[in-house]
N, C-alpha and C positions, 0 to 999 in steps of 0.2 A: 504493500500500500504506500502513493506517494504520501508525504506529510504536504499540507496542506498550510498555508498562512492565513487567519482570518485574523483583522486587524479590526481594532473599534477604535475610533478615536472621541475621545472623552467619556471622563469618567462620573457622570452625574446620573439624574435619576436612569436613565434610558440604558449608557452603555454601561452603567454598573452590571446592569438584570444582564445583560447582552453577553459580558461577558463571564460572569457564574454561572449562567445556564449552557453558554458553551463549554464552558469550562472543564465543570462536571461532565458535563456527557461526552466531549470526542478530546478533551485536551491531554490525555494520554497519549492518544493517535495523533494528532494535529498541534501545531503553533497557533495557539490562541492567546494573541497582543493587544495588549490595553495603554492607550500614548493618554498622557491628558498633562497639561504643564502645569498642573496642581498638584502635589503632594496628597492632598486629601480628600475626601470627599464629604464633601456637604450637604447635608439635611435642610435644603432650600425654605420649604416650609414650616420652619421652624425660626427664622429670621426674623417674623413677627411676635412671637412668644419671645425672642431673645431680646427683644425692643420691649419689650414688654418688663422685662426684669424676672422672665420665668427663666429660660434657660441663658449660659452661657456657652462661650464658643468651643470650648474643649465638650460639650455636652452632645453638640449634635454634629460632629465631624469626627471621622475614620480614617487611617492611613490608609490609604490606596493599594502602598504595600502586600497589605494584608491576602488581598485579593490572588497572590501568588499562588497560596493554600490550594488554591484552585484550580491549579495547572494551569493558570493566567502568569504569562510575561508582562511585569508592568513597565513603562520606559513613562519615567520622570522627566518632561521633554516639551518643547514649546514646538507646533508643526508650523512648518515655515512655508511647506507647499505642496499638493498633491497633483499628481500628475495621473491622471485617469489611461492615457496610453501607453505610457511605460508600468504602470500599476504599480508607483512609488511612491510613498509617503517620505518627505522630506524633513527632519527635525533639524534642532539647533545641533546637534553634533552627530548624528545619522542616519541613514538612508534602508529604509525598510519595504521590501515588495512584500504584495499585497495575491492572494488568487480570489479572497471575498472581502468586501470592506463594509463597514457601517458607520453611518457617519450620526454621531450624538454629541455633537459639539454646542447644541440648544444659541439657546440669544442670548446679545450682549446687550448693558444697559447704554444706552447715550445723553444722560442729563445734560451737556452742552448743546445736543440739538433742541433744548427747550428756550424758546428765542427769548430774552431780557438778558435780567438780573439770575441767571439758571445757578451761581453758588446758592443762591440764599434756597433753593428746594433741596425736601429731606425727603429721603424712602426708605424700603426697606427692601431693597430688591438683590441687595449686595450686602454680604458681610458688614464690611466697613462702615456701609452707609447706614446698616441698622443701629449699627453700635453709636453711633452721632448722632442718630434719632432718639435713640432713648437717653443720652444725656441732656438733648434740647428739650425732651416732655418731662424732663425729674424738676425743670426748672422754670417748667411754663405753670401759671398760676391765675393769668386773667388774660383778655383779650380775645382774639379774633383767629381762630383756625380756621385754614383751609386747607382740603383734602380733595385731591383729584386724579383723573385719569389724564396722560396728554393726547394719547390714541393708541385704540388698539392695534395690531397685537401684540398682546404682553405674556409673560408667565404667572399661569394664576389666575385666573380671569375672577374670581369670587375674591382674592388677596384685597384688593383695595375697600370692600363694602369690610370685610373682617376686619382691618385697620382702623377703619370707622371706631366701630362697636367696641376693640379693643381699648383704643383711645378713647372713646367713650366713658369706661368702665371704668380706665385710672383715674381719671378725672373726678368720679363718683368720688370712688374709693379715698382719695385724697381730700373730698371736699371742697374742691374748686368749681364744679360742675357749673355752679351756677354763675361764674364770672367770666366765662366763656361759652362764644357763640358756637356755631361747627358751621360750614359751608360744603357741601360733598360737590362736587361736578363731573359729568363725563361728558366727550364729545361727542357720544351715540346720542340716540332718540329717548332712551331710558337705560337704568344697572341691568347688564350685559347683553346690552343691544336695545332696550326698549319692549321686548315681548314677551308672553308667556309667560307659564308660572314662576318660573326662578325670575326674570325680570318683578314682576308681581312683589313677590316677595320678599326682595330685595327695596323696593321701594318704600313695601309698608315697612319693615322695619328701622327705616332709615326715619320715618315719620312719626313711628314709636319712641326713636331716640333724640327726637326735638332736634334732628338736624336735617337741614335744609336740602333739598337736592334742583341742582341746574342743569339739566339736559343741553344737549346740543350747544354746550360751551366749548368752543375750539380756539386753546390759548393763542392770542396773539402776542404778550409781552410781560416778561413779570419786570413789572415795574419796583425795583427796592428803593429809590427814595422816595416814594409815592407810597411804599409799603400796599399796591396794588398789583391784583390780577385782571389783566383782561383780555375778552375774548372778542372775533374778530369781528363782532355784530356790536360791538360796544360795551357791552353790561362789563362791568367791574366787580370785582371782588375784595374790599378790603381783608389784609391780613396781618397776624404777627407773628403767624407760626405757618408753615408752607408746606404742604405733603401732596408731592408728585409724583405717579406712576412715571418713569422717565420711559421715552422712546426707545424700543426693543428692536434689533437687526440681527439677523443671523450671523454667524462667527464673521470677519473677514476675511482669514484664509479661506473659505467654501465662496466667498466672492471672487476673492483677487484669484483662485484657482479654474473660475469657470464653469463651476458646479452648480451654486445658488446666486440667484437675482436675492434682491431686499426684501422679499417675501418669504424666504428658503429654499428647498430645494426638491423641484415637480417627483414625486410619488407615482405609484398604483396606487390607488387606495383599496385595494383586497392583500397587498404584498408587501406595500414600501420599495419597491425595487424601483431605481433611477432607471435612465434613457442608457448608463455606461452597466456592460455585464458585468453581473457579482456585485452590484454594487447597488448600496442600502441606506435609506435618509427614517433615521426615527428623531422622536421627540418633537422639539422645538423648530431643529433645522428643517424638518420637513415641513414642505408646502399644502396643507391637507388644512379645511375648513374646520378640523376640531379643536377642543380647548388647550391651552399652553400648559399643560400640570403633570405633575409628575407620574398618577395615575395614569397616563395616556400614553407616556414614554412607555411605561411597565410594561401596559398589554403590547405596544407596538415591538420592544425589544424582545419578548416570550414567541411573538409572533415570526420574526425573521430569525434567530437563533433556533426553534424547530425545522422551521424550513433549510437553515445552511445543514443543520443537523442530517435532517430527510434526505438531501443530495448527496451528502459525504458519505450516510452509511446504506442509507433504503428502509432506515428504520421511519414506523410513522407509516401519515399521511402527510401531503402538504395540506396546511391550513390556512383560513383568511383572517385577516381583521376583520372582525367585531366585536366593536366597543364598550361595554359595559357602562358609558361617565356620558354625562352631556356633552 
């Protein structure tokens, strides 16, 4: 039997499951390679409880390492370029061919494409940037929050109304509740697009918790000596606390390599399998109209990992995606 190279690049919700499940099953027989220029792995969803002051950061991060156990090669390694013809993944110090690849390198934040005064927005969409958030809410006590979306898509689609509620709740909790306003906005039609029951739902409870919601607000400018937000129809937002879902773009290597447009990177949607053979877009980077969460990587990466499985041994059947999450 040839040994075989499957490579995943990144190590987060998607190509974690991607590569354990290969792992386990043919990685005795095959090189099953996990590249991600992080050391660790990160518990995405828990960023908001970290802002929160429930967890800290050694609490919901793994060394990637680990994953070895596995009969996973990890390479600690920054990709600098893939080359879909020669089927070479290019890192900071070297060159790795590929015979199946999967690509789970999800989205990147971009808070300087939020046009103004973009230092003065906090998130929580990044380590770093939660942790700056919850020292800005341990010392906010009166005034004006606002909380929005800049546009979708993002990771998380439900993160920003939870942010809300959360922020809500410290608030209580401390006793300042009442000296501060909340403003929530998104630039949809309504909370996650404007329809249906989750939209629904999302709205009343935003209305249960005495904060405000502005549909179809699309920032035009944060204004920080103005201490204002405003959107491109005019309406304003005064503020003195700022919370922005920031602008989400697929990796830039899967741009600069030719793989993905600024949307990610075109799918099957029964397979995940790209336009190039062997070759696989889960999670975030893929181009597929469902939600940014880690749940969706799961099933998508259980889903192509059977199937590289199916091919290499004949065990199985091949299977499709279907989805289980909104």
């Amino acid at each position: 039997m040839n040994r075989r190279n499957i490579v995943i690049l990144g190590g987060g919700s998607g190509g974690a499951v991607a590569a354990n499940h290969l792992g386990e099953s043919i990685g005795r027989d095959h090189n099953v390679i996990l590249i991600d220029q992080k050391p660790q792995h990160y518990y995405q969803s828990s960023y908001l409880w970290m802002a929160r002051g429930w967890r800290e950061p050694q609490d919901i991060s793994r060394d990637l390492s680990t994953i070895e156990r596995r009969n996973v090669r990890f390479f600690n390694d920054r990709i600098i370029n893939i080359d879909t013809d020669s089927r070479t993944i290019t890192t900071s110090h070297a060159e790795v061919e590929y015979d199946y690849l999967i690509s789970s390198l999800g989205f990147q934040t971009h808070p300087h494409l939020i046009p103004g005064d973009n230092h003065l927005v906090h998130h929580t969409w990044e380590m770093d940037a939660a942790l700056r958030f919850r020292e800005a809410l341990r010392t906010f006590t009166s005034g004006r929050l606002v909380i929005g979306i800049s546009a979708p898509p993002y990771r998380c689609p439900p993160g920003p109304y939870e942010a809300a509620w959360l922020i809500n709740d410290d608030l209580i909790e401390r006793g300042v509740r009442d000296n501060v306003s909340i403003d929530f906005f998104t630039s949809e039609p309504g909370p996650l697009g404007g329809s249906g029951q989750p939209s629904e739902f999302m709205r009343e409870h935003l209305n249960r918790s005495g904060i405000n919601l502005h549909s179809n607000f699309v920032i035009d400018q944060v204004d920080g000596q103005a201490s204002t937000l405003r959107a491109a129809d005019g309406r304003e937002l005064p503020f003195d606390l700022l919370f922005i879902v920031p602008p989400h773009r697929p990796s830039q290597v899967l741009i600069d390599s030719g793989l993905s447009s600024e949307t990610g990177i075109d799918v099957d949607v029964d397979t995940l399998a790209t336009r190039w053979e062997n070759v696989y877009a889960i999670g975030d980077s893929a181009n597929l109209p469902v939600s940014k969460a880690g749940v969706v990587a799961h099933q998508q990466a259980d889903v192509v990992a059977h199937n590289i499985v199916h091919q290499l041994t004949g065990r199985g059947d091949p299977t499709r995606l279907r989805l289980h999450t909104l």
